[in-house]
LUMVO-567851 format. One record per atom (N, C-alpha, C): residue in one letter; x, y, z; atom name; residue number from 1. Coordinates in steps of 0.2 Angstrom, whole numbers, plus 5000, padded with zeros to 4 digits. Atoms other than C-alpha are relative to their C-alpha. Layout:
<rs>
("A", (X, Y, Z), "CA", NUM)
...
</rs>
This chain:
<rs>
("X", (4997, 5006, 4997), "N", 1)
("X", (4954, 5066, 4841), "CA", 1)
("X", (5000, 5001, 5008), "C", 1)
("X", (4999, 5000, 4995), "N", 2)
("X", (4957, 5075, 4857), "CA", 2)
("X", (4992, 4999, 5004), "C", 2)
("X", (5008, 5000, 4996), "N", 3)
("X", (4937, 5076, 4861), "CA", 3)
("X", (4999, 4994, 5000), "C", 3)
("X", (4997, 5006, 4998), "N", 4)
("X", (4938, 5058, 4858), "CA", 4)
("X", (5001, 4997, 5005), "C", 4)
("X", (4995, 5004, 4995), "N", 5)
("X", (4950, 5053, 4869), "CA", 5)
("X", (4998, 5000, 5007), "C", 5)
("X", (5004, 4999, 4995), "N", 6)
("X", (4941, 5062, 4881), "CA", 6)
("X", (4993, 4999, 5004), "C", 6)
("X", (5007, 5005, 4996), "N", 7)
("X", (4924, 5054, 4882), "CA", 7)
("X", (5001, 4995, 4999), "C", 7)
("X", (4998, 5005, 5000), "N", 8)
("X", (4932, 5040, 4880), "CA", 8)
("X", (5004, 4999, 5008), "C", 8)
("X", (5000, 5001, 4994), "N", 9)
("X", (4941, 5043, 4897), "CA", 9)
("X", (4995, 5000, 5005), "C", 9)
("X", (5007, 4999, 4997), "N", 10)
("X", (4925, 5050, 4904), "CA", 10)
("X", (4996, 4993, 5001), "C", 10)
("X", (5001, 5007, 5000), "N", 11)
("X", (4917, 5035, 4899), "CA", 11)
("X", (5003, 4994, 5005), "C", 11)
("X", (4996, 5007, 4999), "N", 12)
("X", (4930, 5022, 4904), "CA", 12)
("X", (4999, 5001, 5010), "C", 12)
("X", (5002, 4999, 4994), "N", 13)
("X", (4929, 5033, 4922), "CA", 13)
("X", (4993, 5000, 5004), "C", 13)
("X", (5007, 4999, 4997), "N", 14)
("X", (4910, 5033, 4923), "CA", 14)
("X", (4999, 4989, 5001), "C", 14)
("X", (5004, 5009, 4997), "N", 15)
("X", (4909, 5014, 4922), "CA", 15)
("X", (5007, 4994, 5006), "C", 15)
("X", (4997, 5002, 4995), "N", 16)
("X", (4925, 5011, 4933), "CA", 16)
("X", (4995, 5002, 5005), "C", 16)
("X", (5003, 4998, 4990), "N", 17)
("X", (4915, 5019, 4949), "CA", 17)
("X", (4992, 4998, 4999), "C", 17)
("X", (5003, 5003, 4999), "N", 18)
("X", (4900, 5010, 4942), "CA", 18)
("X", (5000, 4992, 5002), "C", 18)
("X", (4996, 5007, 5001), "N", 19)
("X", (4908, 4994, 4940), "CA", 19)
("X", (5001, 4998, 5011), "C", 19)
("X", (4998, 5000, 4994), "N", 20)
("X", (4913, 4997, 4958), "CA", 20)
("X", (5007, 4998, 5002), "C", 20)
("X", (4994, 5002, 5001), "N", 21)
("X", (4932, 4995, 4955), "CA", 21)
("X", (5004, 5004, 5005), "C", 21)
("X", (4997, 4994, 4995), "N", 22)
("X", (4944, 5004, 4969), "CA", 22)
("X", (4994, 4999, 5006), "C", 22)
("X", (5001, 4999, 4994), "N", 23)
("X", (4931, 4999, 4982), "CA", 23)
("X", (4997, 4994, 5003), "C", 23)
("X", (5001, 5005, 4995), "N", 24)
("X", (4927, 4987, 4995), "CA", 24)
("X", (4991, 4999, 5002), "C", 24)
("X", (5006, 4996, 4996), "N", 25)
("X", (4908, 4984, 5000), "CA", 25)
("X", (4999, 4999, 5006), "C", 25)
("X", (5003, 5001, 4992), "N", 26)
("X", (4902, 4983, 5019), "CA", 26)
("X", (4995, 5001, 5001), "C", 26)
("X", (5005, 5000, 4998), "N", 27)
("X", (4886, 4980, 5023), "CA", 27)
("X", (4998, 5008, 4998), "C", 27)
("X", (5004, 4993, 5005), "N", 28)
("X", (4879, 4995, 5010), "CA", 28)
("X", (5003, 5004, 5003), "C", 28)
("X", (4995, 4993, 4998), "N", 29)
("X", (4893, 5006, 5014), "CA", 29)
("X", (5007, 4996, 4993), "C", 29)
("X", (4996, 4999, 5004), "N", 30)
("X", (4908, 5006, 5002), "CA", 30)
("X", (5009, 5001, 5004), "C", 30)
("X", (4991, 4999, 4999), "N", 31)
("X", (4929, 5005, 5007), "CA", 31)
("X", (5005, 4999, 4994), "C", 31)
("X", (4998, 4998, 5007), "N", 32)
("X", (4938, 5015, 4993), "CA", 32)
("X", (5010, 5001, 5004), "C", 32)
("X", (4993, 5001, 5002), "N", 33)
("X", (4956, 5010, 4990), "CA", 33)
("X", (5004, 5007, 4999), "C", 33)
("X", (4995, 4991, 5000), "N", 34)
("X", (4966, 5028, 4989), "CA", 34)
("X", (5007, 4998, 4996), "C", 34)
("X", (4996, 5002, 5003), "N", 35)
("X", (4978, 5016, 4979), "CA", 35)
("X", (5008, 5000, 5003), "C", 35)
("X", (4995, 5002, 4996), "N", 36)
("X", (4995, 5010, 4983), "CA", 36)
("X", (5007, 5005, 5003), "C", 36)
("X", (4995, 4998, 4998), "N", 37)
("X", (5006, 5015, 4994), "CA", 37)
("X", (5007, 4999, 5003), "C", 37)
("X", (4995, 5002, 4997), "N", 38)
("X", (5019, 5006, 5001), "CA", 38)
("X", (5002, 4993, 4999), "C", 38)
("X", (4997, 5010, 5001), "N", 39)
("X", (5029, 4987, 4998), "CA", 39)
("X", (5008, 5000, 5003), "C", 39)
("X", (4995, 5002, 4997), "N", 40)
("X", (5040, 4981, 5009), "CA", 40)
("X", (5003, 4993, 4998), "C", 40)
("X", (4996, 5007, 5004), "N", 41)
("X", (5053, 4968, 5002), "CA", 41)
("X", (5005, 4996, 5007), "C", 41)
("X", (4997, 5005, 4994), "N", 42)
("X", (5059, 4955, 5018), "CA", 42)
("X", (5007, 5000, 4997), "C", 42)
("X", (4994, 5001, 5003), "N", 43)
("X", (5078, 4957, 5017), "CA", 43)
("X", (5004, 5000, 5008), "C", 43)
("X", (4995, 5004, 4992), "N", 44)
("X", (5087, 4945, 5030), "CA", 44)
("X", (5006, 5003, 5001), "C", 44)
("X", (4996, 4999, 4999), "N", 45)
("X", (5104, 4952, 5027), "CA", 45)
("X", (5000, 5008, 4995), "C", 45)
("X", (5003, 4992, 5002), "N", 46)
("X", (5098, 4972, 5027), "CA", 46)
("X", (5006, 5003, 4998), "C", 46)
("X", (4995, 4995, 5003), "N", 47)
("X", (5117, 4980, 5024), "CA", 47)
("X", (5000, 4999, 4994), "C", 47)
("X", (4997, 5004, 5005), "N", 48)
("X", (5117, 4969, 5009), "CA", 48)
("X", (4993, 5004, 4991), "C", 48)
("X", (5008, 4999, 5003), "N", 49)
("X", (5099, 4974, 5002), "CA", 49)
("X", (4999, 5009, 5001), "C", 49)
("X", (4999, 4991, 4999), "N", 50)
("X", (5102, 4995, 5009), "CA", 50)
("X", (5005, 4998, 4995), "C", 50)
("X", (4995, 4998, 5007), "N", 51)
("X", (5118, 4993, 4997), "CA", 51)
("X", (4996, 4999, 4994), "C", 51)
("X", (5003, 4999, 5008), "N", 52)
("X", (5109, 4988, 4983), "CA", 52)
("X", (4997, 5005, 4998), "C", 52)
("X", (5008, 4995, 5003), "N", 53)
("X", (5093, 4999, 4983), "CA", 53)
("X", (5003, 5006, 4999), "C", 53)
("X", (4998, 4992, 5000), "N", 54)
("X", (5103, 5015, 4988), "CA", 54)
("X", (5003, 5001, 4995), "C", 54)
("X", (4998, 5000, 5007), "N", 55)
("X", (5113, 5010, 4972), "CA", 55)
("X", (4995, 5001, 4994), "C", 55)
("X", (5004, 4998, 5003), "N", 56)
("X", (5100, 5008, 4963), "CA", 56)
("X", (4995, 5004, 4997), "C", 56)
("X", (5004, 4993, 4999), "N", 57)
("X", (5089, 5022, 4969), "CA", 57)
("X", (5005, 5005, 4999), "C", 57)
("X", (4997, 4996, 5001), "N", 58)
("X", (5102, 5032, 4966), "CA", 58)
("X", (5001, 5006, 5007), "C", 58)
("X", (5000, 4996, 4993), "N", 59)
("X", (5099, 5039, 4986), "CA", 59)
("X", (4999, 4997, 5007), "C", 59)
("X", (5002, 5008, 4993), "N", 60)
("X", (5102, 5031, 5003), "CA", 60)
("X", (4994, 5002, 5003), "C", 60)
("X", (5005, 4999, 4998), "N", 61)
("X", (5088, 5030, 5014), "CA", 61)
("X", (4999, 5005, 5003), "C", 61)
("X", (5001, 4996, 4995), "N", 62)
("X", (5078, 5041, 5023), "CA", 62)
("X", (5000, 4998, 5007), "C", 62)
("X", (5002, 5004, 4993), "N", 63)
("X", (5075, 5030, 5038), "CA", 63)
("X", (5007, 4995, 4999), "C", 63)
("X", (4998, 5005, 5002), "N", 64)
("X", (5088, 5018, 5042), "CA", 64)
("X", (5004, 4997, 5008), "C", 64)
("X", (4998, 5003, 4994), "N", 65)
("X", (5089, 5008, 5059), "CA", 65)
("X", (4999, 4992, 4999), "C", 65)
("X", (4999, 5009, 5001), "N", 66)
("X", (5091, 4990, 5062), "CA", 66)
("X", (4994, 4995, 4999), "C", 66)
("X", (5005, 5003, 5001), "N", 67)
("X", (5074, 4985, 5063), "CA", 67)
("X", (4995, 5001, 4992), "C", 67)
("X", (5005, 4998, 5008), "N", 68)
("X", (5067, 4994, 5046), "CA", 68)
("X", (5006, 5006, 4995), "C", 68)
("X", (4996, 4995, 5005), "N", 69)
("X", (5075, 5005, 5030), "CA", 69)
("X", (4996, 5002, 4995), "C", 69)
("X", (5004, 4997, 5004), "N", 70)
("X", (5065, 5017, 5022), "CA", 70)
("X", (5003, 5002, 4994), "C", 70)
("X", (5000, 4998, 5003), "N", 71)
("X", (5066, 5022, 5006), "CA", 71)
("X", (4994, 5006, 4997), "C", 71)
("X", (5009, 4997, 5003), "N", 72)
("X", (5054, 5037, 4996), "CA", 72)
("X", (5001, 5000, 4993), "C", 72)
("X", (5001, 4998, 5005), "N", 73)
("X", (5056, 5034, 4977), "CA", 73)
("X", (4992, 5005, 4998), "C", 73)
("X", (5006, 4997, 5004), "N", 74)
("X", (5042, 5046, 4969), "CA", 74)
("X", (4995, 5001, 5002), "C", 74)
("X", (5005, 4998, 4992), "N", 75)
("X", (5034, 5050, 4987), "CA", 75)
("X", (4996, 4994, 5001), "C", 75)
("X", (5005, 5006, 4997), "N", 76)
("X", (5029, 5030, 4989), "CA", 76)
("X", (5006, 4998, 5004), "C", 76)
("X", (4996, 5002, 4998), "N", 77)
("X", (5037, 5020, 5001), "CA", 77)
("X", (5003, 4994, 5000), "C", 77)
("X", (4998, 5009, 5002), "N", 78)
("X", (5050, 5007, 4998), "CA", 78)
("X", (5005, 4998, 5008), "C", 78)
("X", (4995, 5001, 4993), "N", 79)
("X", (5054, 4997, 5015), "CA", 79)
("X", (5003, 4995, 4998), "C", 79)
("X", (4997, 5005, 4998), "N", 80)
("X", (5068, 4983, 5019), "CA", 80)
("X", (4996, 4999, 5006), "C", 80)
("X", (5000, 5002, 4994), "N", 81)
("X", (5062, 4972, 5034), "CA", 81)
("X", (5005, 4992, 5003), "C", 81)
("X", (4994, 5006, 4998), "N", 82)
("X", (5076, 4962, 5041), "CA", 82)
("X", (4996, 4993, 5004), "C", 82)
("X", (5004, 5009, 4996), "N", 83)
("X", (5064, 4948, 5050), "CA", 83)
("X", (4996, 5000, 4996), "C", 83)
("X", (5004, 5003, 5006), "N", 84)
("X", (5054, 4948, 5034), "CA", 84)
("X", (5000, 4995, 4999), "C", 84)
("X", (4998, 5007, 5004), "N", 85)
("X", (5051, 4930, 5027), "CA", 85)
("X", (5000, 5001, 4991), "C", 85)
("X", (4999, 4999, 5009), "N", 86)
("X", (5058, 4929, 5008), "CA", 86)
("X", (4996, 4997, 4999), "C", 86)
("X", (5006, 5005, 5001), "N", 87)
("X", (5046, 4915, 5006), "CA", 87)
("X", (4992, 5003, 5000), "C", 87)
("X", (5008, 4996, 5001), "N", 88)
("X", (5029, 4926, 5009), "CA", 88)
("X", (5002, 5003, 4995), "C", 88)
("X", (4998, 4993, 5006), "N", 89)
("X", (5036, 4939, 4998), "CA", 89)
("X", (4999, 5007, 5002), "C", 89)
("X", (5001, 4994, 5000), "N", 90)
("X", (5035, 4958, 4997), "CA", 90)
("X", (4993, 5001, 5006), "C", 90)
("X", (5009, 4996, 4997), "N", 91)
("X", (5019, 4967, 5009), "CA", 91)
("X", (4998, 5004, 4995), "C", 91)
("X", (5000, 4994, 5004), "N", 92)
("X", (5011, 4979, 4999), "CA", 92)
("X", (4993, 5002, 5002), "C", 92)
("X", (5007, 4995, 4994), "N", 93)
("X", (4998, 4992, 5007), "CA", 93)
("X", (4998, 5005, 4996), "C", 93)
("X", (5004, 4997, 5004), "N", 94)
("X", (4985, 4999, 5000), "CA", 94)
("X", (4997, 5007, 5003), "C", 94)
("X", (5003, 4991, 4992), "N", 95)
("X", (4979, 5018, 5009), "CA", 95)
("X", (4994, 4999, 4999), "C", 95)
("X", (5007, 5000, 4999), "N", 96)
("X", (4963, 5019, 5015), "CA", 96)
("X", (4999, 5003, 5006), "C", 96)
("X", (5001, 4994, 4996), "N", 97)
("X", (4954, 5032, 5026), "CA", 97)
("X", (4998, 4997, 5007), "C", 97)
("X", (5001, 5004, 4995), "N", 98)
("X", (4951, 5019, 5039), "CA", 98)
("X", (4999, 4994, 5000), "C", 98)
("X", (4997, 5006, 4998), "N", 99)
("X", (4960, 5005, 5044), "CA", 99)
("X", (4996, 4993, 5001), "C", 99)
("X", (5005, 5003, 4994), "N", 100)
("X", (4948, 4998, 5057), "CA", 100)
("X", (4996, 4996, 4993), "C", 100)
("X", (5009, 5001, 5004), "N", 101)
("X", (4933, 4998, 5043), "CA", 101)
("X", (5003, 4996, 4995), "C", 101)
("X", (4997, 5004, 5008), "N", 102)
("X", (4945, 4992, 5029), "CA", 102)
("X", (5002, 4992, 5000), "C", 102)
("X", (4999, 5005, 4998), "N", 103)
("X", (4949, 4977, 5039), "CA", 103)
("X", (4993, 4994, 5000), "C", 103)
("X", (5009, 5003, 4999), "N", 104)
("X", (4930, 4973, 5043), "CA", 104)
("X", (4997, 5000, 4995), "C", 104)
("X", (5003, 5002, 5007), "N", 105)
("X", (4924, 4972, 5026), "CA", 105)
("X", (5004, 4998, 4998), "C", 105)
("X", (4995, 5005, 5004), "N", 106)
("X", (4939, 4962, 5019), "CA", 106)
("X", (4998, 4993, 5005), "C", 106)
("X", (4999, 5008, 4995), "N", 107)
("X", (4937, 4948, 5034), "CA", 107)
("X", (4990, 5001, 5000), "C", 107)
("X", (5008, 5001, 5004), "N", 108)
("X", (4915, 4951, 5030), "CA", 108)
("X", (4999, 4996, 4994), "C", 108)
("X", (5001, 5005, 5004), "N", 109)
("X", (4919, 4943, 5016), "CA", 109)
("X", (5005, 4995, 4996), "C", 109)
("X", (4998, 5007, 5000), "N", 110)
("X", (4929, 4929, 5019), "CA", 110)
("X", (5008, 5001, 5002), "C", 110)
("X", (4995, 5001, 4997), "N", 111)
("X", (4946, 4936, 5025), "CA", 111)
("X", (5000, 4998, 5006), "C", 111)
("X", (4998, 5002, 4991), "N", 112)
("X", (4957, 4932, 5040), "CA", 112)
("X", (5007, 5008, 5002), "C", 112)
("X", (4995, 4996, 4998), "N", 113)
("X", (4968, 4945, 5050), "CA", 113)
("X", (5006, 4998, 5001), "C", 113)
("X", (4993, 5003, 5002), "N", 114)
("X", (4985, 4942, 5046), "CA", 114)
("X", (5003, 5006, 5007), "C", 114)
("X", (4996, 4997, 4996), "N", 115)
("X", (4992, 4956, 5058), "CA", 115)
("X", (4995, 5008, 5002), "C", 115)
("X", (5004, 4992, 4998), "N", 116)
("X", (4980, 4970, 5069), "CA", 116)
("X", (5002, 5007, 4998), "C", 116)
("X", (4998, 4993, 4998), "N", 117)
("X", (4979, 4987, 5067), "CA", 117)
("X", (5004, 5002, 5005), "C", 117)
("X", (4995, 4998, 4991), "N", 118)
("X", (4993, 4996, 5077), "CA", 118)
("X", (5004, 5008, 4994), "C", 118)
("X", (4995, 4994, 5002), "N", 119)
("X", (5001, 5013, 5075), "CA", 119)
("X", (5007, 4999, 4999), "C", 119)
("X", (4992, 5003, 5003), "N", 120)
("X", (5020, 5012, 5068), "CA", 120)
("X", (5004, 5005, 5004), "C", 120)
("X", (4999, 4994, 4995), "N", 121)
("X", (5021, 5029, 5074), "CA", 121)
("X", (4999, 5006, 4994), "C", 121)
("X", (5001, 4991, 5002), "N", 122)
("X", (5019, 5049, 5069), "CA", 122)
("X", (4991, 4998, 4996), "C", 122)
("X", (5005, 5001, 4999), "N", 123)
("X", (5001, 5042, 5070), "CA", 123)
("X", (4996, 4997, 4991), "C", 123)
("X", (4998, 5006, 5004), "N", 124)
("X", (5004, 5029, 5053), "CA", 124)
("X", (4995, 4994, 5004), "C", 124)
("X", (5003, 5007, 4998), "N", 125)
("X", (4992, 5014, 5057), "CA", 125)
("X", (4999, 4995, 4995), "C", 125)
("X", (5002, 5003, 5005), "N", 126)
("X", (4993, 4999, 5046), "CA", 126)
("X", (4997, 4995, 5002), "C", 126)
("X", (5004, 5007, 4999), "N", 127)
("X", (4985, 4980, 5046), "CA", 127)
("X", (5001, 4997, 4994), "C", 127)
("X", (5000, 5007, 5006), "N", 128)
("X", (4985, 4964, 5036), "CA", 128)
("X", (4995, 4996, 5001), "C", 128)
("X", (5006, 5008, 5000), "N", 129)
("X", (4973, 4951, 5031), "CA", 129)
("X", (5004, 4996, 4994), "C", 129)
("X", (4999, 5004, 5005), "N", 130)
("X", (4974, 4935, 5021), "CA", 130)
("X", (4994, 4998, 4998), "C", 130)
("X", (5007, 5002, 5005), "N", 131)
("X", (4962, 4933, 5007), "CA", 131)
("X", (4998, 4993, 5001), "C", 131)
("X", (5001, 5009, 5003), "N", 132)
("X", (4952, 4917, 5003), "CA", 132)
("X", (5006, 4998, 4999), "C", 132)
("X", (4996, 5002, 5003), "N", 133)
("X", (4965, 4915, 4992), "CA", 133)
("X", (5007, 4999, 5002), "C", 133)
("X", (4994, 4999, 4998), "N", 134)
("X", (4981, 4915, 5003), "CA", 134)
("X", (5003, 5004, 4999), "C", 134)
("X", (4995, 4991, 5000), "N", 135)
("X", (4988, 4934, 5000), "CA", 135)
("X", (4998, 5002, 5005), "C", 135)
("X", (4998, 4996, 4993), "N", 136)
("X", (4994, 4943, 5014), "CA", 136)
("X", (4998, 5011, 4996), "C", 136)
("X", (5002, 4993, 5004), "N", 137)
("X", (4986, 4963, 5008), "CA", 137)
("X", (5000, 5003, 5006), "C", 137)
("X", (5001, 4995, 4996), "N", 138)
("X", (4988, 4977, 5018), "CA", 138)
("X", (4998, 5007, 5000), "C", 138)
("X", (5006, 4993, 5001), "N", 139)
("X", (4978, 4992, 5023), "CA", 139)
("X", (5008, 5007, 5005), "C", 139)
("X", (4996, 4996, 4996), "N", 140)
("X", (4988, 5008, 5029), "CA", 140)
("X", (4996, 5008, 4999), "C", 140)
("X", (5000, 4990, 4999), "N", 141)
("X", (4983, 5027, 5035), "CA", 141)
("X", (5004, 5003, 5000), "C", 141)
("X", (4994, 4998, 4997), "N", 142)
("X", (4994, 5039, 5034), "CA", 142)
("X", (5000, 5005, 4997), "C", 142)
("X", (5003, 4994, 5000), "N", 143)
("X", (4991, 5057, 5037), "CA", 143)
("X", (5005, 5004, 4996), "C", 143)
("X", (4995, 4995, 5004), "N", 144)
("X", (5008, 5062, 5030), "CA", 144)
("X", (5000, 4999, 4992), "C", 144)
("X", (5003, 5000, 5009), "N", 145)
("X", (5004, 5055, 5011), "CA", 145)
("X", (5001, 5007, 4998), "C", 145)
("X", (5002, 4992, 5005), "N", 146)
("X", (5007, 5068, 4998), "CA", 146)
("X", (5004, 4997, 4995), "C", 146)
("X", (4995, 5001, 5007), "N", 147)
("X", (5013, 5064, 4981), "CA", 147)
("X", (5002, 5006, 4998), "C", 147)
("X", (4997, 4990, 5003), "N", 148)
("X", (5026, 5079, 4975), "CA", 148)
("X", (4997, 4999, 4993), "C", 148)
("X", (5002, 4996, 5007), "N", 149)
("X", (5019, 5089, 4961), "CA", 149)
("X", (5003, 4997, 4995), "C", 149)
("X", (4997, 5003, 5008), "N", 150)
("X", (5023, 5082, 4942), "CA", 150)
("X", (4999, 5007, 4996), "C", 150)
("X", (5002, 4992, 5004), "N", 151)
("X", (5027, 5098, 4932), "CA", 151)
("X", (5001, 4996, 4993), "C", 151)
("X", (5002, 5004, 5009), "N", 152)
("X", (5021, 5095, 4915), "CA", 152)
("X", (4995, 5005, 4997), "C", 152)
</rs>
């Protein structure tokens, strides 16, 4: 069974990276998704939305100044932003090893730039575009990334 299950993942993974799932094309070049890492939830009244989560989470934030509220469940990041609009909904940012390029093969094919590349700080760069389809999706670098160990 376990040999199975095994080329059965094998498999499943050989035709995922044919398929070309996880990546973006660019004029014969490729922009690979590193998977998600951050969603920011628009929370107009932030002391109300920092009580909850931190109840929630079980831990107050690690960031937490007027303009933004970090959370890290499970080494991703959960922000609050108090000028978020409830009506877009959530951000949610996908890692990618460069911004710039990830942007210019999403608007190559058919997006629009919802918000520039720009540094956040501790040299973090993120960006938005809106698909065809009207979603706001965002790209983010971010040399600090490291998911903690799973012992098992």
């Amino acid at each position: 069974m376990r040999r199975i299950v095994g080329r059965l993942l094998l498999i499943r993974s050989k035709a995922f990276v044919r398929a070309g799932w996880g990546t973006a094309k660019k004029a014969g070049m490729s922009i690979q998704l590193l998977g998600l890492r951050t969603v920011i939830y628009p929370a107009p009244d932030i002391d109300a939305a920092k009580k909850w989560w931190t109840e929630y989470l079980g831990t107050p934030p690690y960031f937490d100044e007027a303009f933004y509220v970090g959370f890290n469940p499970g080494g991703y990041e959960l922000g609050l932003l108090p000028d978020g609009d409830p009506v877009a909904g959530p951000l949610t940012y996908w890692g990618v090893d460069d911004v710039d390029e990830a942007v210019a093969a999403a608007i190559q094919i058919g997006a629009v730039e919802h918000l520039p590349a720009s540094d956040v700080g501790d040299g973090i760069i993120t960006a938005t575009v809106t698909t065809p389809q009207g979603n706001i999706v965002g790209f983010i670098y971010n040399p600090h990334f490291e998911l903690p160990s799973i012992a098992g």
